[in-house]
N, C-alpha and C positions, 0 to 999 in steps of 0.2 A: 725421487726426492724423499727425503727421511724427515717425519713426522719430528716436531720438537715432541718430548717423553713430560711428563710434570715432574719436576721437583721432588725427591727424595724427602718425604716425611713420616713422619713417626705417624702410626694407625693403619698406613696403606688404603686401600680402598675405599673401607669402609670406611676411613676421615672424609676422603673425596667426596662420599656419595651426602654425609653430614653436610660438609663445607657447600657441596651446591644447593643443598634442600634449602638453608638458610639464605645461600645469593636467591635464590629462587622467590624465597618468602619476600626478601628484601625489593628485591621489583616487581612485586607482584602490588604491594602495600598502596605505592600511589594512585595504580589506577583503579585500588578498592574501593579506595578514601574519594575517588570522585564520584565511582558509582554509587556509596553510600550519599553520600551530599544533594548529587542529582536526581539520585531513584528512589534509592530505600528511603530516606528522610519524607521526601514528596509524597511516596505512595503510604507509609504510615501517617505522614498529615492528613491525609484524604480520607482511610480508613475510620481514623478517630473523628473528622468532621461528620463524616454519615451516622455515626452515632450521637450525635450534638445537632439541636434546634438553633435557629437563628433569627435573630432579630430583624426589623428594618432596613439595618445598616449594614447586617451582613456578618456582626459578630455572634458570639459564640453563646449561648442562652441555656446553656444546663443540658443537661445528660437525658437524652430520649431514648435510648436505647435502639432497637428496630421497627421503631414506628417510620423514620424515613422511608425507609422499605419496603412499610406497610402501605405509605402511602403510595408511592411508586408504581407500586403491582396490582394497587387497588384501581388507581387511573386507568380509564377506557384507553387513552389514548395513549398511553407504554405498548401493547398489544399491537396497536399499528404502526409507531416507531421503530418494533422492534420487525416489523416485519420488511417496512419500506426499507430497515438497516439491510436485512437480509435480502433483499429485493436488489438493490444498490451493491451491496459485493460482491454476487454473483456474476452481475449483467459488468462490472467495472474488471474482477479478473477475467471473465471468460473474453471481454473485448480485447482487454489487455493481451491476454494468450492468442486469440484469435488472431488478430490485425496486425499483433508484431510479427508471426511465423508469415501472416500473408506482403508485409511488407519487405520484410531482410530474405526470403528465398529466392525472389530475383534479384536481391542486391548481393546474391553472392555468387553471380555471373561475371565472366570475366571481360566482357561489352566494354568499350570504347567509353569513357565521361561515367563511367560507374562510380568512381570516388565523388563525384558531384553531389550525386544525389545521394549518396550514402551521407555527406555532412548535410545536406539541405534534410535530410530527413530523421537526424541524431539531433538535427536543432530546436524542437522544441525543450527540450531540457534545459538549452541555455534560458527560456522566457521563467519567469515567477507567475506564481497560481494568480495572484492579484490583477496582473497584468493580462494574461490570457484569458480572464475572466472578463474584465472587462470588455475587452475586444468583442469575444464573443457575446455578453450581451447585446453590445451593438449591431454585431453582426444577425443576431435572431429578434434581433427587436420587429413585433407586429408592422406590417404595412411602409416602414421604413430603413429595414435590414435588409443588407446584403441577400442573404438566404432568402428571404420572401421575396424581395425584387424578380430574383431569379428564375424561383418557381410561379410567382406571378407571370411571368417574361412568356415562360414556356404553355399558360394556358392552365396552370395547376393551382390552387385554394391556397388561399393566404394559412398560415396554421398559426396559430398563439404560441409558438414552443417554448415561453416561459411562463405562460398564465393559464397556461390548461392543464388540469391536472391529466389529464389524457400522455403528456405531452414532456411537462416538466422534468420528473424524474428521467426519464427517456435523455434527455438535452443534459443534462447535469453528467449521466452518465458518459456521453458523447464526449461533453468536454475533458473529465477526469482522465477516459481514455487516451486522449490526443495528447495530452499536457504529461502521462511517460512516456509516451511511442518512442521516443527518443534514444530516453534509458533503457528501454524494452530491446529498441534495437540493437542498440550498442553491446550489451550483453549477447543477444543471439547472433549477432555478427564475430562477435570472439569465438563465442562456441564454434558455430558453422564452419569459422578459419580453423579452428584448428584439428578438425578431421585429419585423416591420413589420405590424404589425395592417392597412396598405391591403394588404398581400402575399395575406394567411388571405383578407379580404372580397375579393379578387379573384378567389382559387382559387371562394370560396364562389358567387358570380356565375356564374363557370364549370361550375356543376356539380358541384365537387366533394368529395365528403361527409366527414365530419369524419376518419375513421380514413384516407382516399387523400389526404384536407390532411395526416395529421400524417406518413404513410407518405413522400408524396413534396415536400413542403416543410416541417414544421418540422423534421422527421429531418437533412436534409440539411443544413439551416441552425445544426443544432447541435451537427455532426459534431466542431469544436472542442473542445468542451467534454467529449464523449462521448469523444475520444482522451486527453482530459488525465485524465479519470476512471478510464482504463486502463491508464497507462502509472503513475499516483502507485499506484493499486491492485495493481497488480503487483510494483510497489516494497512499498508496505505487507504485502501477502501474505507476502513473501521474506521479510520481518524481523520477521512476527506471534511476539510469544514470551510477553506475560502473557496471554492469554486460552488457551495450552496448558499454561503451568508452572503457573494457577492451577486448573484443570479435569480435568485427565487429566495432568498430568506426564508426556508421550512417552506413555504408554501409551493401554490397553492392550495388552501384546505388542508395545509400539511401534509401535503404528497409528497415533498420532496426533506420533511421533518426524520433527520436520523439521528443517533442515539449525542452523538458528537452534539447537534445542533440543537437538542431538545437540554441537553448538560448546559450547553451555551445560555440557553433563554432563561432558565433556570436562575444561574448564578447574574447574569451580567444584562439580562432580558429590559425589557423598559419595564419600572417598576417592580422589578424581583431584584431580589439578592437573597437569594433563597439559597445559601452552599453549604447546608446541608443537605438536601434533597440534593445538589449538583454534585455534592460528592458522593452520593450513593448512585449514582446514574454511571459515576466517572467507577464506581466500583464495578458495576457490572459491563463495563466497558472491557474495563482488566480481564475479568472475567471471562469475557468473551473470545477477545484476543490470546488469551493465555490458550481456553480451551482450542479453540481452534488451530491456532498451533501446533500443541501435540496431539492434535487427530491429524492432521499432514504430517507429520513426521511420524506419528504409528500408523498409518496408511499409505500415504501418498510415496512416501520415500523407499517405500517395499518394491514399488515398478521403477526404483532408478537403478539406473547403468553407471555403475562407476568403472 
């Protein structure tokens, strides 16, 4: 089949390469113009808020410069926000990474009613945080939940798992977890599909038994998908807020208080309207997030296999 040629015009190539820079710019423009609207505009709002005090009402009361800041980093209680934050992203990707590879590796068996559970267990992504939230409250509510019944049933201690600070962050993490298993899967079920099945039947040939296949060849061939699992869940973690506003509200004692939650009470809190302080919270949110980021991508993305 013979390529249609372009059109004969005066400049030759180097018009071409003009002519597309300019299509290029040209579609490039509206989805600038949104990113500018929805991001840049918001996060310079923000910026400029953390530098402005605010009244009762929540308006804007003159120019403080970095006493927000000040005050911020002077608070006892920034120091354990910032550590329950980090306490909760860890325990929410490492679950995430963990439970998804322990989930989708037998679901990428070729067993009889496998497509079953593979949608029965992608279906948590269909529910909303609100709703699985809920749920689960009820389900861990003291002395009259599902989960206490059960371990009551079996001879085992009733547990508080939303009023013990022992206990709370731990349950919060649980749920965040289960509410992507879903997406988790879904993503590592694509990967795992699309191995080269002569790859497996070769290692298999070889000698090598199903768990040193999946250890030293599909692992590494999935390492993709396993970096993108961690770096969106990281992200997700940083900004989890309806599965603790609906569950424990920061509490107990503020066990379960993360950076997200602590910006919350801050700005919209009973009796605060304090967004100034909530946008210097929401700055080092950015912050955080940004950083982190490109420490996975200068680290992390150096052990992937493409």
């Amino acid at each position: 089949m013979t390529l249609p040629l372009r059109p004969a015009t005066r400049g030759g190539p180097a018009r071409w390469a003009r002519a597309d820079r300019r299509l290029g710019a040209v579609l490039v423009v509206p989805a600038l113009a949104i990113t500018a609207v929805f991001v840049f505009v918001p996060l310079g709002r923000v910026l400029l808020l953390s530098l402005q005090g605010t009244d009762i009402f929540g308006r804007p009361a003159g120019w403080v410069g970095v006493r927000n800041y000040a005050t911020m980093l002077g608070d006892p209680a920034f120091l354990r926000t910032m550590l329950t934050t980090a306490a909760f992203c860890a325990a929410v990707v490492a679950g995430r990474l963990v439970v998804g590879l322990l989930v989708t590796v037998p679901l990428t068996t070729t067993l009889r009613g496998m497509p079953v559970f593979r949608a029965l267990l992608t279906s948590p992504m269909a529910m909303s945080v609100s709703a699985a939230s809920v749920a689960f409250a009820a389900m861990l509510a003291p002395g009259t939940g599902l989960v206490d019944r059960v371990l009551t049933s079996l001879g085992g201690p009733s547990i508080p798992w939303l009023t013990d600070s022992r206990w709370a962050l731990l349950s919060v993490v649980a749920v965040t977890v289960w509410g992507s298993l879903g997406f988790t899967v879904l993503l590592l079920l694509g990967a795992f599909g699309s191995i080269d099945p002569e790859v497996l039947e070769a290692a298999r040939l070889d000698g090598a038994g199903p768990l040193r296949s999946l250890w030293s060849i599909s692992l590494p061939l999935v390492t993709p998908t396993l970096f993108f699992v961690v770096v969106t869940g990281t992200v997700e973690a940083l900004t989890t807020f309806g599965q603790i506003a609906i569950l424990t509200q920061g509490g107990p004692a503020g066990s379960t208080r993360t950076l997200v939650y602590a910006l919350y009470q801050q700005a919209f809190g009973s009796g605060s309207a304090n967004f100034g302080l909530a946008s210097a919270l929401g700055v080092v949110l950015f912050v955080l997030v940004l950083g982190l980021s490109l420490l996975q991508f200068g680290v992390l993305e150096k052990r992937v296999t493409y």
